[in-house]
LOSE-638260 format. One record per atom (N, C-alpha, C): residue in three letters; y, x, z. Coordinates in steps of 0.1 Angstrom, whole numbers, plus 5000, padded with zeros to 4 digits. Layout:
N
ALAYXZ;...
This chain:
287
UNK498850085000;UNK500050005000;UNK501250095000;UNK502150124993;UNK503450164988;UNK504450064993;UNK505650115005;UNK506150025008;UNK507950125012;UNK508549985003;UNK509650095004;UNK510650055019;UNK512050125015;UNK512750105029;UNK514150085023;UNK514549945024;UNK516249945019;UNK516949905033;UNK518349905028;UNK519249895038;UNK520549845032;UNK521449895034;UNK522949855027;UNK523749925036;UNK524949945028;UNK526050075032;UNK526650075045;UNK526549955053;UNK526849965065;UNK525950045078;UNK524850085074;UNK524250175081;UNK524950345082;UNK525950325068;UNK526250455063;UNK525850545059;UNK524650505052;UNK523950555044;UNK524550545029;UNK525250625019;UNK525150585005;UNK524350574994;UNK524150514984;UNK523450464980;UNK522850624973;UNK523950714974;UNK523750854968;UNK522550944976;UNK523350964995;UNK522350955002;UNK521350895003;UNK520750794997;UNK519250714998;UNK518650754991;UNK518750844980;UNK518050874969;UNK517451004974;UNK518251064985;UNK517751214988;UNK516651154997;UNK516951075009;UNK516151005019;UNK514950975016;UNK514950915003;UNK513650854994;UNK513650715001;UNK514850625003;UNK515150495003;UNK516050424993;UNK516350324998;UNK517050214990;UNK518450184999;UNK519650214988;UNK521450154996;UNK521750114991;UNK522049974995;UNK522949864984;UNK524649874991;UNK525449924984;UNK526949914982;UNK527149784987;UNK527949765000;UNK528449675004;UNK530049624995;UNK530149534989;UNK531449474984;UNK532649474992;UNK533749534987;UNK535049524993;UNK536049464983;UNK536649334986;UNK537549274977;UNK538849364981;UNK539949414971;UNK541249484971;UNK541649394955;UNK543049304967;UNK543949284953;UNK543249214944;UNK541749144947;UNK541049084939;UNK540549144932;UNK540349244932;UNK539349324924;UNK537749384935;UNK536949374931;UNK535649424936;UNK535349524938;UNK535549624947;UNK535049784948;UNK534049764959;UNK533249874955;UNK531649944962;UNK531650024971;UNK531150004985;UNK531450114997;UNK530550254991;UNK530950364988;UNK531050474985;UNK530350514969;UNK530450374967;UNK530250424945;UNK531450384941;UNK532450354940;UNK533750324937;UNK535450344945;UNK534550294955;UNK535950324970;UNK535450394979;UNK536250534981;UNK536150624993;UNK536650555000;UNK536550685012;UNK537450635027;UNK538950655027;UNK539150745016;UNK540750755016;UNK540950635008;UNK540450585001;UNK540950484992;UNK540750374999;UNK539750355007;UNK539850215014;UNK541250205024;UNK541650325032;UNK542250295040;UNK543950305037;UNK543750355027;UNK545450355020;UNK545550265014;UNK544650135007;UNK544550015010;UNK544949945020;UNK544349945032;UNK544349885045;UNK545749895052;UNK546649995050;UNK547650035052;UNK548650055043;UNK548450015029;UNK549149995017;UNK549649855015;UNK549649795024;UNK550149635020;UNK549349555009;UNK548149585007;UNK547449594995;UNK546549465006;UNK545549354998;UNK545049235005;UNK543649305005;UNK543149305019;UNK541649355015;UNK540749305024;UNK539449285021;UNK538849195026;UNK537349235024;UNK536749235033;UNK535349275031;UNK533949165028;UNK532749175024;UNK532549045021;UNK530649095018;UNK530148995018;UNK528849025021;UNK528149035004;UNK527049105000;UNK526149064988;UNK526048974984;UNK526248984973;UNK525848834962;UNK523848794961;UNK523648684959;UNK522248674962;UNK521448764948;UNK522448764939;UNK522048834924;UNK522248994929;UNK523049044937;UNK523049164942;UNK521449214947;UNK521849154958;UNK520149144968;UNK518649164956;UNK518949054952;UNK517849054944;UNK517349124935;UNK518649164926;UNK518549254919;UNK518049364924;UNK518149444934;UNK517549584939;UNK516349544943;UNK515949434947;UNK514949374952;UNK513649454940;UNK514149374931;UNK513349364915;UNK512849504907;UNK514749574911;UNK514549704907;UNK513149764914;UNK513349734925;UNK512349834941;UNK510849814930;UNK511049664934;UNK509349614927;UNK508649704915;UNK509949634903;UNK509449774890;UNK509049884891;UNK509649944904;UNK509650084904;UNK507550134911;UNK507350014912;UNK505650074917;UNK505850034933;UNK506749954940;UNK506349944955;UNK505949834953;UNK504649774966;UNK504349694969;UNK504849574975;UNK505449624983;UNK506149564995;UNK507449654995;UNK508449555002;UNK510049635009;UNK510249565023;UNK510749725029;UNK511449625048;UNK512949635043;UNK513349525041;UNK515149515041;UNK516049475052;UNK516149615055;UNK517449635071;UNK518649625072;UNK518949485068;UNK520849485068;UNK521549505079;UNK522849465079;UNK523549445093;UNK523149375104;UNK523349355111;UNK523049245122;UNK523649125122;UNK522749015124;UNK522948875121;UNK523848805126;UNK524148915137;UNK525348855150;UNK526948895141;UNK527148985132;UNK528149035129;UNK528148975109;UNK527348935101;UNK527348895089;UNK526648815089;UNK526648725079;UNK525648655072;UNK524648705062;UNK525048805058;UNK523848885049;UNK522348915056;UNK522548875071;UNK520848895069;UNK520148765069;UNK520948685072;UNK520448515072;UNK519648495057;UNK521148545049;UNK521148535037;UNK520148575031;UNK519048705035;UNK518148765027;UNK516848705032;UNK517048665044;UNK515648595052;UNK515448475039;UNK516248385038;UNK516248265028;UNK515948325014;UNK516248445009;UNK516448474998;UNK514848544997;UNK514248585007;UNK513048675008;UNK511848565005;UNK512148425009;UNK511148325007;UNK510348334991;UNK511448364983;UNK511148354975;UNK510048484965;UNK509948554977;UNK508848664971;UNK507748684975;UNK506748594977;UNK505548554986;UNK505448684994;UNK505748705003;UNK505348785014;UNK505448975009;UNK506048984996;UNK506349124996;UNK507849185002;UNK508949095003;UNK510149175011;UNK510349075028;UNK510049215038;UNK510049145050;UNK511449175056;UNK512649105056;UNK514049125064;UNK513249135078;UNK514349255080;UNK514049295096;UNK515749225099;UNK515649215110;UNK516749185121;UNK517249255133;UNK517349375130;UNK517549445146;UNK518549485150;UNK519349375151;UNK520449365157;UNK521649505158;UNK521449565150;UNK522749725145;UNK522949685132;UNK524249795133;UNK525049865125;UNK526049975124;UNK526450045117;UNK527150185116;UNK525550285126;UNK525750375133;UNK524450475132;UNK523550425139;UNK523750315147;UNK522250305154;UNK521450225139;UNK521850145130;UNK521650105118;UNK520650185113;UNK521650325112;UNK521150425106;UNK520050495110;UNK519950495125;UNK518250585130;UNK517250435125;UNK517450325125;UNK516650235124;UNK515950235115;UNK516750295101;UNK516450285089;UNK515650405087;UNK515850535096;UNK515050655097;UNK513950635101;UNK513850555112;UNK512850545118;UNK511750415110;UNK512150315101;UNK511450255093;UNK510550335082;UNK511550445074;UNK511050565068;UNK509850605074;UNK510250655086;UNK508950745088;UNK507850665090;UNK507950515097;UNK506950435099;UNK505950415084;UNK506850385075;UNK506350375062;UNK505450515057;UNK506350595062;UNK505150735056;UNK503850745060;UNK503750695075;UNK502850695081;UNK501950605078;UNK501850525069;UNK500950405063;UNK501350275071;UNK502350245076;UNK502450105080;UNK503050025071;UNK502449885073;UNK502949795064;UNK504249725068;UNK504849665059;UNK506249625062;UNK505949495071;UNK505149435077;UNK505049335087;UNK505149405099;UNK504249565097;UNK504249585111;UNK505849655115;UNK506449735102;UNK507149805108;UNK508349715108;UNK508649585105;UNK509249475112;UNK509349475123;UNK507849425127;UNK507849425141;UNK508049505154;UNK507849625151;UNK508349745157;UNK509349775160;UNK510849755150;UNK512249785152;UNK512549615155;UNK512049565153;UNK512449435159;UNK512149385173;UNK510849475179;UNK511149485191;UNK512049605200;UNK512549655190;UNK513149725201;UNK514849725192;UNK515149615192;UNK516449595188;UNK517449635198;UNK517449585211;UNK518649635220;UNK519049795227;UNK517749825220;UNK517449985226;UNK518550065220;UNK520250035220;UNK521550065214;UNK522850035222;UNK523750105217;UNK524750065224;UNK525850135214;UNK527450025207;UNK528550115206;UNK529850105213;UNK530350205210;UNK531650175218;UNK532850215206;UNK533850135208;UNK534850175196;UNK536050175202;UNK537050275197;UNK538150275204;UNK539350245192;UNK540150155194;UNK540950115184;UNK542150195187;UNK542950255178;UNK544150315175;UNK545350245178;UNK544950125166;UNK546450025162;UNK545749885170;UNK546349795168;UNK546349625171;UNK546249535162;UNK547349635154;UNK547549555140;UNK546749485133;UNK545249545130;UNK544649515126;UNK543149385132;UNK543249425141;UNK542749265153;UNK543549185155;UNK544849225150;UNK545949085152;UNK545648995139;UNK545649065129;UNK545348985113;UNK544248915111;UNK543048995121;UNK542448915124;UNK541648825134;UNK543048765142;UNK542748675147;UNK542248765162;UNK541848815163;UNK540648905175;UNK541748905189;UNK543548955183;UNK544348955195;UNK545548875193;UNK545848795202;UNK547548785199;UNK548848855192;UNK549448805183;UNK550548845181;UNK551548925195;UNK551548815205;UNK552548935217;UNK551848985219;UNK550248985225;UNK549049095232;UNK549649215224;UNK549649215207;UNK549649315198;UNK551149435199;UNK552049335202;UNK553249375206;UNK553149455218;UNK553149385223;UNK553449455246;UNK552149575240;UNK550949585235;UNK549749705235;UNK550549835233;UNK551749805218;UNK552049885212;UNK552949945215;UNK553949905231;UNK554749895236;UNK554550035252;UNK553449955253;UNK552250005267;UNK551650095261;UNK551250155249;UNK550350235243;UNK548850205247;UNK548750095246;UNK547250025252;UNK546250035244;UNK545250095244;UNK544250055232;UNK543050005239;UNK542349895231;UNK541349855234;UNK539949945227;UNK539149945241;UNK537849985239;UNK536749875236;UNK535949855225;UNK535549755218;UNK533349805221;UNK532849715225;UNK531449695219;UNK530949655210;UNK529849715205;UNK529049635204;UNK527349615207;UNK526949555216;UNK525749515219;UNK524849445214;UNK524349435203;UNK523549385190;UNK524349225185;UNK524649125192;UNK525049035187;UNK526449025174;UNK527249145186;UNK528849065185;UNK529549175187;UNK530849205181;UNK531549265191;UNK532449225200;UNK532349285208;UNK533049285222;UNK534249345227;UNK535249305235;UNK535949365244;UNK535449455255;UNK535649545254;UNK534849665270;UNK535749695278;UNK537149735276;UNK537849815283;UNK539349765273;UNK540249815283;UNK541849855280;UNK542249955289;UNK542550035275;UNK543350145285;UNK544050235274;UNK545250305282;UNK546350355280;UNK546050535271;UNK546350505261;UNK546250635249;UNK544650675245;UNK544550735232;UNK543150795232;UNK542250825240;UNK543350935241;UNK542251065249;UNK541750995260;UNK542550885268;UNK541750795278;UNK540550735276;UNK540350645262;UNK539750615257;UNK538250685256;UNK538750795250;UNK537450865247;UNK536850955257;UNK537750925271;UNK536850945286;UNK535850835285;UNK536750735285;UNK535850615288;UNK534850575279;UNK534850585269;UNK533950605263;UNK532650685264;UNK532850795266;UNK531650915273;UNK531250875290;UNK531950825296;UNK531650785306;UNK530850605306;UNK530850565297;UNK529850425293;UNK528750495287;UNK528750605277;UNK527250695274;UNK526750715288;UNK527350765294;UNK526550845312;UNK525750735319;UNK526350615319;UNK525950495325;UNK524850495313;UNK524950475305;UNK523350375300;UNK522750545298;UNK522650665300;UNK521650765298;UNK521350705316;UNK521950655323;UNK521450685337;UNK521050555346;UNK521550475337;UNK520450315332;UNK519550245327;UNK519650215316;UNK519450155303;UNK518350235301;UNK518750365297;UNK517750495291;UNK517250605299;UNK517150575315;UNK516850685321;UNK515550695326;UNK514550645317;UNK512950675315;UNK513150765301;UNK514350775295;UNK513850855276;UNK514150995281;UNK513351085275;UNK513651225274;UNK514751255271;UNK515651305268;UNK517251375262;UNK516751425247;UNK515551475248;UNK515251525233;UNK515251405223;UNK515351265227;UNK514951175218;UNK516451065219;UNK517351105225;UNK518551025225;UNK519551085214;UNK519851015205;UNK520651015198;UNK522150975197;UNK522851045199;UNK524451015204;UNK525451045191;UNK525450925182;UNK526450925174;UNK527650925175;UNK528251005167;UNK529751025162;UNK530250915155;UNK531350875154;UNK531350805142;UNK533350785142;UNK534150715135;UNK535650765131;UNK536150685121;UNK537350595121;UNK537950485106;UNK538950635101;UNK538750685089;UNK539250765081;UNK540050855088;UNK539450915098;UNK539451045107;UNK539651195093;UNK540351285094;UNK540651395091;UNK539151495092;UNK539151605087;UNK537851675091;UNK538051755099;UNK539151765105;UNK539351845122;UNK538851735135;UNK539551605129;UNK539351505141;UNK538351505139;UNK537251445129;UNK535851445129;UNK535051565137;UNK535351705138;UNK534651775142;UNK535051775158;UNK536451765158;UNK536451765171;UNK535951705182;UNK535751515179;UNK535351425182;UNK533751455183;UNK532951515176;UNK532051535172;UNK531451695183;UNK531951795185;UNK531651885196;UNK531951845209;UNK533051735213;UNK532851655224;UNK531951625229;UNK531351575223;UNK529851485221;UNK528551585227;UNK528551685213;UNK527751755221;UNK527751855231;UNK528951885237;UNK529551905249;UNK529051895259;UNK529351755257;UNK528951635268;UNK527151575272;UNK526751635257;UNK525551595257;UNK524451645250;UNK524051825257;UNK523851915251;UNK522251915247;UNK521651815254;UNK520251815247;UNK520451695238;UNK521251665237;UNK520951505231;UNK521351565210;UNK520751465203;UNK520851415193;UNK521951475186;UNK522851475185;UNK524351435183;UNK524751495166;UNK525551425161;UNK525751375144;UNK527151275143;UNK527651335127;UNK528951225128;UNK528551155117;UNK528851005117;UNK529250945106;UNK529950815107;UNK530950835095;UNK532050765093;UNK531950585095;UNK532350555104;UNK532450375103;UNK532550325089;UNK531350215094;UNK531450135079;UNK532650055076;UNK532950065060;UNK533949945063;UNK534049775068;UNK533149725068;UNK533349615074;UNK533449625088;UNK533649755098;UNK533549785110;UNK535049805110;UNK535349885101;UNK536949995094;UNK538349875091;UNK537549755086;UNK538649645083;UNK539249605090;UNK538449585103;UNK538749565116;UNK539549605129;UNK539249785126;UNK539549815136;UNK541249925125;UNK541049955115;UNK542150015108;UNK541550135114;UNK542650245105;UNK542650405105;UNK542550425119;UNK541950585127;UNK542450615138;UNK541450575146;UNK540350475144;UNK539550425156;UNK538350565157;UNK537950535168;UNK536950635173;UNK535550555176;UNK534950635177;UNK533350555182;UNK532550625185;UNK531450605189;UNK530150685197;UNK529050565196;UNK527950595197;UNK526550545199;UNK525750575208;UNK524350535210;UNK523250575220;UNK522150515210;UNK521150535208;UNK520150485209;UNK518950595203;UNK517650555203;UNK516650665205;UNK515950675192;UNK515550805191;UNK514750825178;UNK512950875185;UNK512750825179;UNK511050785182;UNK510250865171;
């Protein structure tokens, strides 16, 4: 049984990277100005966010069912039996609802997993489906595997501006004001469903205490039966510079010198939300 492994670009995986991986990345859709651009086959990160900050209308938006399918088909031709398709989490799009309904239609060769991530915990999920696959497992079982261990994650995001949770709806107009005023930034979750409010507090660098200091808690709760060799502590950044990236990124493993640790860039449907400037971190385990 030949069984492949897709996902879509919010794991941050590119569709370029998947080819090296020996998986499947479907380009998540970004509307600009009414025009349709591809998360990293047509729109970078500079281009998305000088958008975002260009007065330019941008809007992120889920697969078309001809999208889906179409890779679906491709996968098939290509000699696989079966596919496990790992989208975002059901709590934050409709694209996985979307492909459960859309999978009916392939008698039992594409199994949507649901495990509750996205941006890197997404991304070990999808690694960790890989290897399951190599190992000869079928896509039922390796369903079932990351789908039982969906909550075994945690992110934390630290927003810059307001601006951008104001547009959408997430904070008040004066909240947005008096933040900007106070230099208040909010510290954001997300815990498989939804994102969340975690914290407020006053400039970055505060932030990204607090932040490291919510890692310490779940390595010394949540996760303190896992070895450190198997914890994985992502980096992650909305159109961060390559100093900030590194910087943010030897923090990390600093702080957390047996652990895991790796950067990669927030997805944009994460990025729309939070605008340039945001910061992030992860937890969860590679098996």
């Amino acid at each position: 049984m030949k069984t492949a492994i897709m996902t879509d670009s919010n794991s941050g995986i590119t569709k370029s990277e998947a080819e090296k991986l020996g998986i499947f990345s479907l380009p998540m859709p970004v509307i600009i100005d009414e025009v349709i651009c591809y998360e990293g086959v047509d729109l970078t990160q500079e281009m998305f966010y000088s958008s975002l900050t260009g007065g330019k209308d941008v809007s992120t938006s889920q697969p078309s069912p001809g999208e889906v399918m179409g890779m679906w088909d491709e996968i098939l031709a290509k000699g696989y039996d079966e596919i496990v398709h790992i989208p975002m989490s059901s709590g934050l799009s409709n694209s996985c609802e979307s492909a459960i309904s859309l999978a009916s239609d392939y008698d039992g060769k594409v199994e949507v997993v649901d495990n509750h991530r996205i941006s890197v915990t997404l991304r070990e999920s999808v690694l960790e489906a890989k290897g399951l696959s190599d190992r000869g497992m079928s896509a039922k079982e390796i369903k079932k595997e990351l789908e039982a261990r969906a909550y075994e994650a945690s992110i934390y995001i630290a927003v810059d501006t307001l601006e951008f949770l104001k547009k959408g709806g997430r904070v008040t107009p004066a909240a947005a004001a008096l933040g900007a005023v106070l230099n208040i930034k909010p510290v954001l979750t997300i815990q498989g469903e939804r994102l969340d409010a975690f914290a407020k507090v006053r400039g970055m660098k505060k932030c990204k205490h607090k932040m490291l200091e919510a890692l310490k808690n779940d390595l010394a709760t949540r996760f303190k039966d896992v070895d450190m060799s198997q914890i994985v502590i992502g980096g992650a950044g909305a159109g961060l510079n390559a100093d900030e990236e590194k910087e943010w990124t030897d923090t990390l493993k600093e702080t957390f010198p047996k652990a895991i640790v790796y950067y990669n860039p927030l997805s944009f449907s994460i990025g729309s939300h939070t605008g340039p400037g945001a910061v992030g971190t992860a937890i969860s385990i590679r098996r």
